[in-house]
C-alpha positions as CSV (number, residue, x, y, z in Angstrom):
1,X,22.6,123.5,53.7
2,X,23.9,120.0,55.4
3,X,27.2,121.1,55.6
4,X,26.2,124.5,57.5
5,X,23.7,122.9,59.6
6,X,26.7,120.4,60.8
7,X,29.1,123.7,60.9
8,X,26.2,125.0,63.3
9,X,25.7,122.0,65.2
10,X,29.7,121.8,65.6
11,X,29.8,124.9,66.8
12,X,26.5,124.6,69.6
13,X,28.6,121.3,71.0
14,X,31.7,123.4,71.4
15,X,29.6,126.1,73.4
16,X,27.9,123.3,75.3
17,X,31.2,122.2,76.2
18,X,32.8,125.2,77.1
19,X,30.0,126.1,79.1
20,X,30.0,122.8,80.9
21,X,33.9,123.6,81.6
22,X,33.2,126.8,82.9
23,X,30.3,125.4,85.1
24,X,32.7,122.5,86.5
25,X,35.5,125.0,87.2
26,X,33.4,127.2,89.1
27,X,31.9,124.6,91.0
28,X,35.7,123.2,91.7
29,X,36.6,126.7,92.7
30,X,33.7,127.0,95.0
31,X,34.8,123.8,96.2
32,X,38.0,124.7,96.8
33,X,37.1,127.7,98.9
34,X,35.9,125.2,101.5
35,X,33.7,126.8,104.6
36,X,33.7,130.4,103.8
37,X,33.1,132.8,106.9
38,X,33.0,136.7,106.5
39,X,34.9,138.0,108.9
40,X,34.0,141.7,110.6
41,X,36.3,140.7,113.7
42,X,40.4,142.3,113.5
43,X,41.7,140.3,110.3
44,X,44.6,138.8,112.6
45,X,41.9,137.5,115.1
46,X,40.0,135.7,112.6
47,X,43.2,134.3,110.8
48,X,44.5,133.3,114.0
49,X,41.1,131.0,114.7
50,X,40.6,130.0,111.0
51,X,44.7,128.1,111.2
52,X,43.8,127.1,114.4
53,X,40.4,125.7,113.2
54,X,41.9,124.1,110.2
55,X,45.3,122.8,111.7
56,X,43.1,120.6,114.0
57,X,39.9,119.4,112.1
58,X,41.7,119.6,108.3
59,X,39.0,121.8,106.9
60,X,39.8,124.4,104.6
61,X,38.6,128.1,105.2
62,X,38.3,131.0,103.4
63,X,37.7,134.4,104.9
64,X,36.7,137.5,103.6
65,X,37.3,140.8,105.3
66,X,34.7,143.2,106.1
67,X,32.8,145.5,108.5
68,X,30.2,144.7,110.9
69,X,27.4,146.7,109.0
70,X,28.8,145.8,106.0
71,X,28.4,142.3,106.2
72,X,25.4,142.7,107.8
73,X,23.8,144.4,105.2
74,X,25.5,142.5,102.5
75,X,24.5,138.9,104.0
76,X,20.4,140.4,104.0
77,X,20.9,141.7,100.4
78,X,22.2,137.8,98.9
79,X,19.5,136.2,100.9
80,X,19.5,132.6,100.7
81,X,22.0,133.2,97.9
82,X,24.5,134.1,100.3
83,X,28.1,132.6,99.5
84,X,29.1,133.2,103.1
85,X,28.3,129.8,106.0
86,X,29.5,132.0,109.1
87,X,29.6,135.3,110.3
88,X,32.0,137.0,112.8
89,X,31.3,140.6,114.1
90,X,33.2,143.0,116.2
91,X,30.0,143.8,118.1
92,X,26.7,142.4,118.3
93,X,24.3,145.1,116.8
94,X,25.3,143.5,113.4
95,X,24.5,140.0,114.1
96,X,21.0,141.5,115.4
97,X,20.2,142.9,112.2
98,X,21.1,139.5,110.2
99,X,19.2,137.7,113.4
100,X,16.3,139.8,112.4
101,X,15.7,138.8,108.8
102,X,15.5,135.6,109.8
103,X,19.0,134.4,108.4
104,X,20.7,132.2,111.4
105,X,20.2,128.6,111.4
106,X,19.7,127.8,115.7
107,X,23.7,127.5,117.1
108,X,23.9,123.8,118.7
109,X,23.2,123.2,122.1
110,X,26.5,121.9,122.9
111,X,28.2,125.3,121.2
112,X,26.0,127.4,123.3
113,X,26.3,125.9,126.3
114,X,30.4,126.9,126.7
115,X,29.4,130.5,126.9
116,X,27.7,131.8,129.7
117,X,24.0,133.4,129.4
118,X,25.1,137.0,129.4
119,X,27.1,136.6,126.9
120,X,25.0,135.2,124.3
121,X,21.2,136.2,122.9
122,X,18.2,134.1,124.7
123,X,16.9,132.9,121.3
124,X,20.3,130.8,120.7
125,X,20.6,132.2,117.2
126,X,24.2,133.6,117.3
127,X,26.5,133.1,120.1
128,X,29.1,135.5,122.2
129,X,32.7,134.7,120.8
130,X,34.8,137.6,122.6
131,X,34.3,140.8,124.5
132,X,35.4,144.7,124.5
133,X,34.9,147.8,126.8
134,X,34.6,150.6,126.6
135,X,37.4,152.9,128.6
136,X,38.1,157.1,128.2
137,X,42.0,156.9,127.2
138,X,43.3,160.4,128.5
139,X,46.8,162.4,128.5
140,X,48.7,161.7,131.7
141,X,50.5,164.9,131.3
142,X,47.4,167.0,131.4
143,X,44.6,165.5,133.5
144,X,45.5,163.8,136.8
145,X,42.9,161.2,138.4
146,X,40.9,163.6,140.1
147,X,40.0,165.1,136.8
148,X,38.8,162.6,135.0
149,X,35.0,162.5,134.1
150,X,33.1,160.2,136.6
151,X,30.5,159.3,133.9
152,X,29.9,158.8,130.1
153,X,27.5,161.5,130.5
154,X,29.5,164.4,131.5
155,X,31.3,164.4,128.6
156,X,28.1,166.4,126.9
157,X,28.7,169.0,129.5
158,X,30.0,172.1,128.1
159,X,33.3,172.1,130.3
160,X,34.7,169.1,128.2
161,X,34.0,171.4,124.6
162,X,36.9,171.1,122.4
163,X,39.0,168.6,125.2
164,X,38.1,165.4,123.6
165,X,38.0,163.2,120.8
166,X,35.9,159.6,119.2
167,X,35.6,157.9,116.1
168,X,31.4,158.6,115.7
169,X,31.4,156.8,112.2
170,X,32.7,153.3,113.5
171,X,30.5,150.2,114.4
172,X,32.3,150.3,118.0
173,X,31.2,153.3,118.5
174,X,27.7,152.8,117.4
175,X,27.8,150.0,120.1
176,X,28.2,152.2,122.5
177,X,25.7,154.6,121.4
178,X,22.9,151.8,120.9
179,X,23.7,150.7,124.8
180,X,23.3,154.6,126.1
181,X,20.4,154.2,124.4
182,X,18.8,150.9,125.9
183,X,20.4,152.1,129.4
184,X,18.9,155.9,129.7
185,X,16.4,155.9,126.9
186,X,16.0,158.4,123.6
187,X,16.1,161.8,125.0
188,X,19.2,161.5,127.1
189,X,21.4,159.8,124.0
190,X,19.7,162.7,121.9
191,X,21.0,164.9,124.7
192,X,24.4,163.2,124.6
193,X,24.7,162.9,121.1
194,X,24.4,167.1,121.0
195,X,27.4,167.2,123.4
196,X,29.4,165.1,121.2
197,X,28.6,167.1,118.6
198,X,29.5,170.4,120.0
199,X,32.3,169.2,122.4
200,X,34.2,166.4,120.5
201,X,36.6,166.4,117.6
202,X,35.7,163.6,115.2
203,X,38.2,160.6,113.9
204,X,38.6,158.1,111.7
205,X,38.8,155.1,113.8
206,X,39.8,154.5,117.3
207,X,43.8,154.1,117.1
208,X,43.5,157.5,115.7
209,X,42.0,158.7,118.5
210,X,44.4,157.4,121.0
211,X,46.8,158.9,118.6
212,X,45.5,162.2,118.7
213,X,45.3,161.7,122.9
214,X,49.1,160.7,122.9
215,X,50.0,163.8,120.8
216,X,48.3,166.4,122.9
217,X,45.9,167.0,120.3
218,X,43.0,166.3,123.2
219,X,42.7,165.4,126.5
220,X,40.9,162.3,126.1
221,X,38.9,159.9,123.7
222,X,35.9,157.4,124.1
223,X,37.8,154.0,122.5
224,X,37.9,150.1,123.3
225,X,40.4,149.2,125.8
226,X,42.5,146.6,123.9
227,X,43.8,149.8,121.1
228,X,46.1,150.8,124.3
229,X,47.3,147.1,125.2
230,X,48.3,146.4,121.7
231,X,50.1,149.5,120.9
232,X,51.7,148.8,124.8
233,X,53.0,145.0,123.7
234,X,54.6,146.5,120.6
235,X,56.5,150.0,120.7
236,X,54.3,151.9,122.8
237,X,54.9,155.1,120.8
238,X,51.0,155.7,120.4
239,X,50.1,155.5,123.9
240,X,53.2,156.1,125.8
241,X,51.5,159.3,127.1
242,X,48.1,157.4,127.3
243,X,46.2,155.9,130.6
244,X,43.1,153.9,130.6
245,X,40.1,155.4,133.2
246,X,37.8,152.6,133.4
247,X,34.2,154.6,134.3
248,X,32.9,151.2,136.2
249,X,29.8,151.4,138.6
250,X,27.6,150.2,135.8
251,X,27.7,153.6,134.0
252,X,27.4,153.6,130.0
253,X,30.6,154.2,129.7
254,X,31.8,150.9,131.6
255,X,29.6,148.9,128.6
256,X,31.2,145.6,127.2
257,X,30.6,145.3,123.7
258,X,29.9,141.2,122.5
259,X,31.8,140.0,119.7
260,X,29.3,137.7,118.2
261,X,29.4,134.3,115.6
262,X,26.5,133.0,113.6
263,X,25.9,130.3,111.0
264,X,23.9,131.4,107.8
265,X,20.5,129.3,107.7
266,X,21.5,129.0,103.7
267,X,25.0,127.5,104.4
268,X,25.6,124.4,101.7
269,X,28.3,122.9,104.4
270,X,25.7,123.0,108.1
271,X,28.1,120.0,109.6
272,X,31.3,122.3,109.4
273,X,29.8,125.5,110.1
274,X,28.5,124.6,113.1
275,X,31.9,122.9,114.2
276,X,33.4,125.9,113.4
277,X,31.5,128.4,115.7
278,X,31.9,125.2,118.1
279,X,35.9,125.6,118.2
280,X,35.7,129.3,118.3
281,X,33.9,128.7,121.2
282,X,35.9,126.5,122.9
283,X,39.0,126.2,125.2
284,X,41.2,126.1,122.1
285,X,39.4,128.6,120.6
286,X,39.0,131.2,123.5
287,X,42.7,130.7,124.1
288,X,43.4,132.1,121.0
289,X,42.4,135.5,123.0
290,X,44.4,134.8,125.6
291,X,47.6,134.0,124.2
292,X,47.1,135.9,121.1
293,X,47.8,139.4,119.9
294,X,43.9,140.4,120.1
295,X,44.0,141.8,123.9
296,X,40.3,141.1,123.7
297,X,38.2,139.2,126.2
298,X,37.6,134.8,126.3
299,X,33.3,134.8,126.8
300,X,33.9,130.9,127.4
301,X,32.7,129.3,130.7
302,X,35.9,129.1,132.8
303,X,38.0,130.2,129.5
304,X,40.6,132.5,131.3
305,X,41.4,136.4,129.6
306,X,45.5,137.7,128.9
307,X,46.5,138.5,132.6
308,X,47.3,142.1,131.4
309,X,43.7,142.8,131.5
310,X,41.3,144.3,133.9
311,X,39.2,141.4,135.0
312,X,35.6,141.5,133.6
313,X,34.2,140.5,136.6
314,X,36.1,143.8,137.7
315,X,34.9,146.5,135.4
316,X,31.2,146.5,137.0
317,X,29.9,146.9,133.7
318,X,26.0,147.8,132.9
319,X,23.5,144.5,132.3
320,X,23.0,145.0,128.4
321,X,20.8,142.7,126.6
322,X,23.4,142.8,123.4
323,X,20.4,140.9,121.2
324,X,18.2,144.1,121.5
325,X,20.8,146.6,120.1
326,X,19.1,148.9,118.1
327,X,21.7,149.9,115.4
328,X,18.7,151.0,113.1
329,X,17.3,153.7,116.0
330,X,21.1,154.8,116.7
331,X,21.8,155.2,112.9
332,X,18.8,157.4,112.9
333,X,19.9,159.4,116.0
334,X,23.3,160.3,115.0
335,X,22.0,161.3,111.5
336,X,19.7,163.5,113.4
337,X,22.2,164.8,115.4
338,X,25.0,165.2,112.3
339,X,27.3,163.1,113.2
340,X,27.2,160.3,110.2
């Protein structure tokens, strides 16, 4: 009886242990992983400002890849469980979903204050970090100037059927969408929505559709401007057929789309968070976007844009409050109308 109680009490020491070993490597691995910030931006982007980050404050940070709703959903799901301490999103709908439940710890004052007031919500919960608009990309060698739609809106007109194309399913689209809707209200994007459905032919994201422009498969597609100058500053081969109409005048289809940053209220590692959305933020950070391969748009006060691209000041784009996004309303909508 001794000698199995002691065989037993052997073997409940040896679990203890191993247990305590597993516990102390997972809390070295979690260690290890340093600031962790789940990235919905373009993967290159947010590598490009995670070495830049690291290289100049020594901190070490891991990234995980993701979509904008994705994430977004994800981060409400773990709760204050949540491994992630920032978030990064293509377009701001998602960062008003986590803002809504709560989940953003206030962005410093000092991080804040290097990005102008349009560009960031009034509540100072998550922060502008870059910009996109929204441009139709048309076939050169089948509609001249003079042909070109004059508004976002006429593309529902029943003369465009078949002629053009979008990517319906992505979160950049669904920005667009959700600013129709804050700009003309529910029944006009209802009435829009219909025309996509019966005019436009549907793909999978929007370098496809520029694609399917440069081939002649349509005339034109509703995409973010900075799919052309990439394709441009490598071989060109996608969009060598492709010109940019920029709707301007305030129209819907002249709406710039916020990149936006947060820090999780449940982050372990507050200090170096915050720093981090501090340095995307900043001179060094926004000039990551001009000198890098993004082709997207600095948001900093006096932080200067790639000098291939149309000014923003220049676009005339349409006053969207980005914090009041209503991705939930345009989900339902584009259900409604069949198109997710």
């Amino acid at each position: 009886m001794t000698i199995a109680f002691n065989r037993f009490s052997r073997v409940l020491t040896l679990a203890a242990s191993l247990l305590s070993a597993t516990a102390l490597a997972g809390s070295a691995n979690a260690q290890d992983e340093g600031l962790v910030v789940y990235n919905a931006q373009h993967e290159s982007l947010g590598r490009e400002w995670i070495d830049a980050f690291t290289k100049e404050t020594g901190i070490k940070v891991t990234m995980r890849q993701g979509g904008d709703m994705q994430f977004a959903n994800q981060i409400i799901q773990e709760g204050d469980a949540s491994p992630a301490d920032v978030f990064l999103t293509e377009n701001s709908p998602a960062m008003t979903l986590v803002d809504g439940a709560g989940l953003f710890a206030p962005v410093e004052k000092e991080t804040l204050d290097q990005v102008p007031e349009q560009y960031r919500p009034a509540d100072g919960m998550w922060t502008g970090i870059a910009a996109r608009t929204t441009v139709f990309a048309y076939d050169k060698t089948k509609l001249s100037e003079d042909k070109l739609p004059k508004s976002l809106l006429d593309l529902a007109d029943p003369a465009w059927k078949g002629r053009w194309g979008a990517a319906p399913a992505g979160a950049d689209f669904q920005a667009i969408v959700a600013a129709l809707l804050q700009l003309k209200g529910e029944d006009a994007t209802k009435a829009w929505l219909k025309g996509l459905k019966d005019n436009a032919t549907p793909y999978k994201g929007n370098s496809v559709a520029m694609k399917a422009v440069n081939a002649g498969e349509v005339e034109g597609a509703v995409i973010y401007h900075y799919y052309w100058f990439g394709d441009q500053a490598k071989t060109g081969e996608n969009s060598k057929n492709v010109g940019m109409h920029y709707f301007k005048n305030q129209d819907p289809g002249a709406f710039v789309s916020v990149s936006g940053g947060g820090v999780l209220k449940s982050t372990q590692h507050m200090k170096e968070a915050q720093a981090f959305l501090k340095f995307v933020t900043s001179k060094a950070g926004q000039a990551v976007l001009k000198d890098g391969t993004s082709y997207e748009y600095a948001v900093g006060k006096d932080a200067p844009s790639n000098d291939k691209l149309v000014p923003l000041a220049d676009l005339n784009a349409p006053k969207v409050e980005a914090s009041t996004l209503d991705s939930k309303k345009v989900v339902e909508l584009m259900t409604a109308a069949g198109l997710i």
